[in-house]
C-alpha positions in Angstrom: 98.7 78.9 70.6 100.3 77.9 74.0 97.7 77.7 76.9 98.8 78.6 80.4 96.5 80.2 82.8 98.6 81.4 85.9 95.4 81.4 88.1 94.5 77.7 87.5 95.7 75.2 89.8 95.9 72.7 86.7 98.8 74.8 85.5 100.0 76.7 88.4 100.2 76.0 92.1 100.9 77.0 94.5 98.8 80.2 92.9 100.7 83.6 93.5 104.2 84.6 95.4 106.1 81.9 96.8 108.7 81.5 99.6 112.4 81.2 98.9 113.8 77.4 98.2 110.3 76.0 97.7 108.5 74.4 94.7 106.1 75.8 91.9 104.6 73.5 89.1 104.1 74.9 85.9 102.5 73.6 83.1 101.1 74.5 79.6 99.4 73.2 76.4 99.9 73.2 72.6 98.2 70.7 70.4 100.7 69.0 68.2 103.8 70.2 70.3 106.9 68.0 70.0 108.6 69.8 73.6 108.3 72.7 75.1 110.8 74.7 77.3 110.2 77.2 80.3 112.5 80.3 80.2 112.5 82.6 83.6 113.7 85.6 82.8 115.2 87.5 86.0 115.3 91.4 86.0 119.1 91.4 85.9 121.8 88.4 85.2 121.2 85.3 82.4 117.7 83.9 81.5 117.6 79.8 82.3 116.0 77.5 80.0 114.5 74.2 81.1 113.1 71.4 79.3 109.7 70.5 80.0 108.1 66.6 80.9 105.5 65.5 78.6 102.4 64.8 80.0 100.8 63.7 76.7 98.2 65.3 74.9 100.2 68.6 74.1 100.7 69.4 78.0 104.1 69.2 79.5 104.9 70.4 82.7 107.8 71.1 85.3 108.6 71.7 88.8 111.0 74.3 89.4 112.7 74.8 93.0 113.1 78.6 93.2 116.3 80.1 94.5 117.2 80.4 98.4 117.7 84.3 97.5 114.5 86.3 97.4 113.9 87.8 93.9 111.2 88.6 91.5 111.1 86.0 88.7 109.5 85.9 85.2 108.5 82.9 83.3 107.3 81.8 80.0 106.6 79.3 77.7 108.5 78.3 74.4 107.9 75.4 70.9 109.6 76.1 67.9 109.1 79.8 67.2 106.1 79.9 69.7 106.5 81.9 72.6 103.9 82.9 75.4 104.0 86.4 77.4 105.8 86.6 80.5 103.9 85.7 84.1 105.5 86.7 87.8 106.8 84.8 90.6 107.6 87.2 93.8 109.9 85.0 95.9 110.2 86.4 99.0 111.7 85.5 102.5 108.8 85.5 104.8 108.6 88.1 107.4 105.1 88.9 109.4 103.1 91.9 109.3 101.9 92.9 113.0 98.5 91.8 113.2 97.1 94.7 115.0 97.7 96.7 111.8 96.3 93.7 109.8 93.1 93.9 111.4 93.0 97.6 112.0 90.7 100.2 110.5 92.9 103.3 109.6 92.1 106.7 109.7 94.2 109.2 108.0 94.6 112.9 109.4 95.7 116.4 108.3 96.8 117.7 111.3 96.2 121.4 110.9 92.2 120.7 109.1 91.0 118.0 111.8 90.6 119.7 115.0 90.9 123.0 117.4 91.5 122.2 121.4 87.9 122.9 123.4 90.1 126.2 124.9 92.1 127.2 121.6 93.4 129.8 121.7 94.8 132.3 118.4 98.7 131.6 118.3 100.1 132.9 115.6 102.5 131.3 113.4 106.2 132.3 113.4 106.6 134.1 110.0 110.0 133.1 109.4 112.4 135.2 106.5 111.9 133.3 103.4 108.6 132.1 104.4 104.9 133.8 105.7 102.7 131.7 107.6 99.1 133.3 108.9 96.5 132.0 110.9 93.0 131.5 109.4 90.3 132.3 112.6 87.3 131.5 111.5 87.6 127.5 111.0 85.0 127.0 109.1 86.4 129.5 106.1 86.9 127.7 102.7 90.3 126.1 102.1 92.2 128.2 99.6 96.1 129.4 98.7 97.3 132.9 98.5 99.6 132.8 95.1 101.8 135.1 93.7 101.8 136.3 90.0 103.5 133.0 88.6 101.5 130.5 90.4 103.7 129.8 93.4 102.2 129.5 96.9 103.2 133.3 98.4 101.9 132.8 101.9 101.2 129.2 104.0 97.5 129.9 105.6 96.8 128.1 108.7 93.5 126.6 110.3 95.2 125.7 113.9 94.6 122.0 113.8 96.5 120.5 116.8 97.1 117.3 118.5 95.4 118.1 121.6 92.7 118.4 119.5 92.8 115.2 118.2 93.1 113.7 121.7 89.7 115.6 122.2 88.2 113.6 119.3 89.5 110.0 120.1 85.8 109.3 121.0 84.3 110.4 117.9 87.3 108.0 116.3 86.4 105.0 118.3 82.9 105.2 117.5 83.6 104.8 113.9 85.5 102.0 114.7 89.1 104.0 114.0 91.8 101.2 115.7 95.1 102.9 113.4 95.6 106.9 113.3 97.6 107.7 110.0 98.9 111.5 111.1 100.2 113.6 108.2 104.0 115.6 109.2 103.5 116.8 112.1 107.0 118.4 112.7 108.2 121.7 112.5 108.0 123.0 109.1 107.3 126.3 107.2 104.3 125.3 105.2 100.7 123.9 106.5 101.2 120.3 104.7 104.6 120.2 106.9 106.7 117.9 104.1 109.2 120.5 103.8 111.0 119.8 107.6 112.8 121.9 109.4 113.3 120.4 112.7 112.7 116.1 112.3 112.9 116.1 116.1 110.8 118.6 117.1 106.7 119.3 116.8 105.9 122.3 115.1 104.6 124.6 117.5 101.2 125.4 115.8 100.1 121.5 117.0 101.3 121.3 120.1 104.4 120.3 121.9 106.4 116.8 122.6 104.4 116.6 125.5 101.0 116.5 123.7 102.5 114.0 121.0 103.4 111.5 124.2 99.3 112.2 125.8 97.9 111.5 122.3 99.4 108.5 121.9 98.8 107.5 125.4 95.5 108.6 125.7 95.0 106.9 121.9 96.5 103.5 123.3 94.1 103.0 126.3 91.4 103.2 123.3 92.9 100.5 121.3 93.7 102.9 118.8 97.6 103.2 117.5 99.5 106.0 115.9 101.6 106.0 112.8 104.1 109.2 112.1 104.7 110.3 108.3 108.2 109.9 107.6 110.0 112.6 104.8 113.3 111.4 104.7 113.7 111.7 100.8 114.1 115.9 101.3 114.2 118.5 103.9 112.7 122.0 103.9 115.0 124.7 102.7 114.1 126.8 105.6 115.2 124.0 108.1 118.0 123.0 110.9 119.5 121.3 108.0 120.0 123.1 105.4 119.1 126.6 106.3 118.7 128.6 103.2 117.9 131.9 104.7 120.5 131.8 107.8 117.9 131.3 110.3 119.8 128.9 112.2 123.4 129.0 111.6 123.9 125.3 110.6 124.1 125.0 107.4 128.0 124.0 107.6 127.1 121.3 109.8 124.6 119.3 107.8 126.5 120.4 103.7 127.2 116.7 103.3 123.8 116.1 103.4 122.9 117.3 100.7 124.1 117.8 96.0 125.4 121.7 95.6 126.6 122.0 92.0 126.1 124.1 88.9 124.3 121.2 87.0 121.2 121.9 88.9 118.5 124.8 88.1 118.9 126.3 91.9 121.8 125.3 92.7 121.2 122.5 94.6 119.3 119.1 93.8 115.7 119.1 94.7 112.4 117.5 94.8 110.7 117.8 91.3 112.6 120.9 91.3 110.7 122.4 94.1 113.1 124.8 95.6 111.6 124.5 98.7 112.2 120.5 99.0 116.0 120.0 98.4 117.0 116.5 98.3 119.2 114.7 100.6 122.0 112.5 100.5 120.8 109.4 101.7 124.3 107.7 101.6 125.5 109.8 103.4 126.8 108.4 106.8 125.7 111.2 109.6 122.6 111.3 107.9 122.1 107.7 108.4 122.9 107.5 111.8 121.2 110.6 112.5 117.9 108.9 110.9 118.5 105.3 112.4 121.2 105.7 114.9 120.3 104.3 118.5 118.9 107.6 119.4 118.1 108.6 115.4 114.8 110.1 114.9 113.2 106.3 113.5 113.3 104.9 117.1 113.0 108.5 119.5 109.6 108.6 118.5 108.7 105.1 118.5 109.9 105.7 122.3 108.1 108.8 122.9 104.7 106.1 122.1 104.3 105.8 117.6 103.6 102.8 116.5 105.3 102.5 113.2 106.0 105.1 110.1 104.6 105.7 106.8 107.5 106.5 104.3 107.0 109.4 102.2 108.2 108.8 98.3 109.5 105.4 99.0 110.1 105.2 95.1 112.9 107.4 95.9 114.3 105.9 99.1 117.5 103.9 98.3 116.2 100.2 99.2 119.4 100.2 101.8 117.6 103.1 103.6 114.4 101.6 103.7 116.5 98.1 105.3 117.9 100.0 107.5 114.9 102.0 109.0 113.4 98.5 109.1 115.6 97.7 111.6 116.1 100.5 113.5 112.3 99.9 114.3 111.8 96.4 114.6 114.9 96.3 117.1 113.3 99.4 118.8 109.5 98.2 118.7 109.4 94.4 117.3 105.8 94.8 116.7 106.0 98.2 114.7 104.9 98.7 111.1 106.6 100.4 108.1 104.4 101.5 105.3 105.3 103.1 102.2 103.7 105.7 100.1 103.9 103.2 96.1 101.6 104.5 93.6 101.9 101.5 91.3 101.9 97.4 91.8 104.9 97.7 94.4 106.0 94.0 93.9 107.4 95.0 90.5 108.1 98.6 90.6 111.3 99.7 88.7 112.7 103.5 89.7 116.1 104.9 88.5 116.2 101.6 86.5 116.0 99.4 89.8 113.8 96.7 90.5 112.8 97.5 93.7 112.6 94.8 96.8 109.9 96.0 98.9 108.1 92.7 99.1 111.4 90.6 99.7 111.2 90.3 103.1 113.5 92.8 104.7 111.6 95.8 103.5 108.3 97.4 103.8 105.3 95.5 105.6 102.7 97.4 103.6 101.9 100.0 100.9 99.5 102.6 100.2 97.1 100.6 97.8 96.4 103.2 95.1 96.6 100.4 92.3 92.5 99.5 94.6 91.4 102.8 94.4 92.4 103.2 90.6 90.1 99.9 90.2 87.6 100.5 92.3 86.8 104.0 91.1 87.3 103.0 87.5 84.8 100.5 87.4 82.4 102.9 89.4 82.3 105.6 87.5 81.8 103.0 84.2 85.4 103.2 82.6 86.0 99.4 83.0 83.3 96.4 83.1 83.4 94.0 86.8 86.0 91.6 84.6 88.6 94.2 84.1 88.2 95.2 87.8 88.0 91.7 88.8 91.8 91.2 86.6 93.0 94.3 88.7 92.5 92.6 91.9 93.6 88.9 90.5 96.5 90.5 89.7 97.4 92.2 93.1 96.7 89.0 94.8 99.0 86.9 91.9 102.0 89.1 92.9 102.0 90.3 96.6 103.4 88.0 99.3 100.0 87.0 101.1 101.2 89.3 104.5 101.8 91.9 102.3 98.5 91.7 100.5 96.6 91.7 104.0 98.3 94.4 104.7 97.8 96.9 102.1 96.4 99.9 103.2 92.9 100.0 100.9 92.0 103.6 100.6 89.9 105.5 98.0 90.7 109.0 99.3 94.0 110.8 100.7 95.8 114.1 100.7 97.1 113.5 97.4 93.9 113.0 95.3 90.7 114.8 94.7 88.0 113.6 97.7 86.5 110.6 96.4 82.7 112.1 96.8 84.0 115.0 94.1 85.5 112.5 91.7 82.4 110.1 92.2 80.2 113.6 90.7 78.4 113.7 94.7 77.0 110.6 94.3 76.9 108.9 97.9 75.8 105.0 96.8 78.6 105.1 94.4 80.9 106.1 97.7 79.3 103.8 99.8 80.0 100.9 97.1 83.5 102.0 97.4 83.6 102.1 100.8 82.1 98.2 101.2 84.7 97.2 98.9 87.6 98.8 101.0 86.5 96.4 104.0 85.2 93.6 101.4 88.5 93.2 99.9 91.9 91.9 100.9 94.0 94.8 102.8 93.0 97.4 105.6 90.7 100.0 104.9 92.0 103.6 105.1 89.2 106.5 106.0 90.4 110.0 105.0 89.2 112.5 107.3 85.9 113.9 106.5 85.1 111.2 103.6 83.2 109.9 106.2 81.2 113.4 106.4 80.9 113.7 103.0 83.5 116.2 102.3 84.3 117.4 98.8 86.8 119.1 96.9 89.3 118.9 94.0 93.0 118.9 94.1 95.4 120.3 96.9 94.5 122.6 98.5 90.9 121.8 98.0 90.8 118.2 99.4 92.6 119.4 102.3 89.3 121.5 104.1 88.6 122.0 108.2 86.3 118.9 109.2 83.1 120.4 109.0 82.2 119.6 113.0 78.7 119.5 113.1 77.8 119.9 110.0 78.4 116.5 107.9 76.4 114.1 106.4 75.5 111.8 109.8 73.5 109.5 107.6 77.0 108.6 105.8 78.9 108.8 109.3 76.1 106.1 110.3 77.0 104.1 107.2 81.0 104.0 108.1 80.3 102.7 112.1 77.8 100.0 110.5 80.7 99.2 108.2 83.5 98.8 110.8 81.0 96.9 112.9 80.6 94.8 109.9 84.6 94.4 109.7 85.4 93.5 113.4 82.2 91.0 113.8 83.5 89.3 110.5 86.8 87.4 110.8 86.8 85.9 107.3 86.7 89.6 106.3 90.2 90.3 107.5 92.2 87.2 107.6 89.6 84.6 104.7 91.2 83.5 101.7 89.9 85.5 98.5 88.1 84.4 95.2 87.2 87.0 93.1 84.0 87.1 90.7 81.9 89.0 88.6 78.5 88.9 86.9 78.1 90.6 83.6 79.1 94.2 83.4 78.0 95.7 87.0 78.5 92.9 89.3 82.0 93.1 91.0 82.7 91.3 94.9 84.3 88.6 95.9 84.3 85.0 98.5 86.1 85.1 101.7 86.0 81.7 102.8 88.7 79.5 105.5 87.7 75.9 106.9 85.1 77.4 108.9 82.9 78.8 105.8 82.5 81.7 103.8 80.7 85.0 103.1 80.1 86.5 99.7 80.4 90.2 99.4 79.0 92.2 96.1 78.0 95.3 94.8 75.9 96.5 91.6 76.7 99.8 90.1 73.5 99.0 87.6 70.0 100.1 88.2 68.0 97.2 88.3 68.6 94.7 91.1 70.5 91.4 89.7 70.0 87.8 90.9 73.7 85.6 90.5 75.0 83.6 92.8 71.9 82.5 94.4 71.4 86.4 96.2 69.5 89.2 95.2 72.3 92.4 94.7 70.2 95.2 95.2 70.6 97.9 92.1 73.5 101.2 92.8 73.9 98.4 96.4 75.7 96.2 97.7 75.1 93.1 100.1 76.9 90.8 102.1 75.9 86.9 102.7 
């Protein structure tokens, strides 16, 4: 059998992604081998072959320079009709992350469940042809969906969240030590979850006006705290400017291009998941380009009006000359702004539509949503993996992802898009605080979802999309979260350390962030019984830093 172990500086270094043009050394080992070759296997065009230097003793070894064009590379090992698996190289032109979202604390927001204005007052929604939109009063009713006979959503209830009233809370936010706000759509749209646009350059009424975008962010900045805008640019809402499916707005000619008419598709038209409220757009398409990332597109007119960067919805399905192209649209508008995209999988390999993608390249995204940590995280929690399978998990990550790009993943365990992470944890609050240690333990930034802090629950959309119980959460748990961010900002190594994973037996997962100046050692024990390894005492169902 060949030996190579990708993690081992005796057969790998430097460990992980590398920089265009520079040198890895590989080696491996087979008793009684005669040679050995390296193949690397790119994702399109001809594998290469290379012959390997003896080193004696079965080992042989080679230096390979990588190429000047940024690429993901696959290597492996082959003697006679021995063959090894395939490892990764991400070789990627190196680009910075901005540090201020490198040492943030995000908090993600629904806009419509987070927060009434102190003088709120009832407004009721525009119920547009095509579309019914109510107003829930009392904000404290149970989230729920009025549906029609075949399942569909028949009418979009709203709580009245606004952005004035998330102004009003920025002092709640900094005390938990908030320094990012991650905003859900907040433009014009005909449902309560706002993906289905209708107007990209105006805020729907229900939150609030331009004006009170421009005082949240200004009011947010003289807090430390920054703002980053959900960007839907994959599909617009039917009922929109743009494609104006029930004549609301007399456009339609004007945007056609925008958009796939033909017979070929169920409704007529090309849409998301075959939602015929989501049609897809064209994102070739010139005007919608320019419109998008013009020099007064949508990308850089609310960078101006005081956002800080975007989170793109569906990047999977964002042509990667989109995503370059909003890249720069913000970077030449804001240099210091950050683009984060919504990847469910590892996004340094991640094929859609048969393409390898190139988020990690260089000229793409700074940062992903990390869902490949929660999937780990909650896993080994709830006992479906041991600590060494969770521990792999994480090597893994940190083997592919560009360092800025590891630093930089946003490290959440509960969003709009999953069951709250209390409800899939069965209510049990250790197991969330574990989780929670673990999302400021580990490389990345951590990522609160509003309420997880109070100890909301609830299942699926709509259910893990309730009004923040004001008032009425778990402050014991809200305590926990300050004494964590306090933990985070007062513990450098915790952001910017290197990272060594490790494990003890089945329960013990954690890791060592260490630099020149030292190191801590953060772990936590999902057993019962208190367990002594690496000269601490991990307190059982706890976790402790030293």
């Amino acid at each position: 059998m060949i030996v190579h172990e990708s993690r081992n500086s005796a057969f790998r270094r430097p460990f992980g992604a590398a920089e265009t043009g520079t040198e890895v050394y590989l080696a491996a080992e087979k008793a009684g081998a005669a040679d050995m070759t390296l193949r690397l296997h790119p994702f399109t065009g001809e594998d290469t072959f290379l012959p390997m230097t003896a080193e004696g003793g079965g080992r042989f070894s080679v230096t390979v320079t990588l190429p000047e064009t940024p690429c993901v590379l696959w290597y492996s090992f082959r003697t006679g009709d021995d063959e090894t698996c395939a490892w990764q190289i991400t070789v990627y032109k190196k680009a910075a992350v901005p540090d201020w979202w490198k040492d943030g604390v995000v908090y993600q927001i629904f806009p419509d469940r987070f927060a009434r204005e102190r003088d709120w007052t009832p407004r009721e929604p525009e119920a547009r042809r095509g579309t019914h939109r109510f107003l829930v009063r009392d904000w404290d009713t149970p989230v729920f969906y009025p549906r029609a006979e075949n399942g569909d959503v028949s009418s979009w209830p709203f709580w009245g969240g606004t952005l004035r009233g998330i102004e009003e809370k920025l002092p709640y936010l900094a005390s938990l030590g908030v320094t990012v706000l991650y905003l859900n759509p907040i433009f014009e749209a005909a449902s309560n979850h706002r993906y289905d646009t209708a107007d990209y350059t105006r805020v729907d009424p229900l939150l609030g006006r331009k004006k009170d975008f421009e005082s949240l962010c200004e009011a947010a900045r003289k807090r430390g705290i920054r703002i980053v805008l959900d960007g839907v640019f994959n599909h617009t809402g039917a009922d929109s400017v743009y494609f104006d499916k029930f004549g609301n707005y007399g456009t339609a000619e004007k945007y056609r291009s925008w958009f796939r008419f033909g017979d070929q598709y169920r409704h007529g038209y090309e849409c998301w998941w075959d939602v015929p409220d989501l049609p897809n757009v064209e994102e070739n398409d010139p005007s919608f380009r320019e419109f998008l990332c013009g020099e007064d597109g949508v990308v850089r007119r609310w960078l101006r009006r005081g956002a800080s960067g975007w989170r793109l919805d569906v990047a999977d399905e964002l042509p990667d000359s989109l995503i370059r192209d909003i890249r720069t649209a913000m970077k030449e508008e804001k240099e210091d702004s950050l683009l984060l995209g919504e990847v469910w999988e590892d996004a340094s390999n991640k094929v859609s539509y048969g393409a390898l993608r190139e988020y990690f390249l260089g000229s793409e995204l700074d940062a992903t949503m990390h869902y490949p940590f929660r999937t780990a995280v909650l896993d080994f929690l709830l006992g479906k993996i041991h600590a060494l399978a969770a521990c792999d998990a994480f090597w893994t990550i940190q083997e592919h992802y560009p360092k800025e790009n590891l630093y930089a993943a946003l490290n959440l365990i509960g969003s709009h898009d999953r069951a709250r992470v209390l409800t899939v944890l069965g209510g049990d609050v250790n197991a969330l605080k574990m989780a929670m240690f673990l999302q400021f333990a580990l490389p990345g930034v951590p990522s609160i979802y509003y309420g997880d802090e109070a100890g909301m629950t609830g299942g699926t959309d709509p259910y893990n999309r309730g009004s923040f119980p004001w008032g009425k959460g778990n402050a014991p748990l809200t305590d926990f979260v300050r004494s964590l961010t306090a933990m985070y900002q007062e513990t450098p190594l915790l952001r910017r350390g290197e990272c060594e994973m490790v494990f003890f037996g089945e329960n013990v997962l954690g890791c060592r962030r260490f630099d020149e100046s030292g190191s801590v050692l953060a772990l936590v024990n999902r057993g019962e019984e208190a367990v002594e390894c690496f000269g601490v005492t991990v307190p059982g169902r706890g976790y402790i830093l030293e």
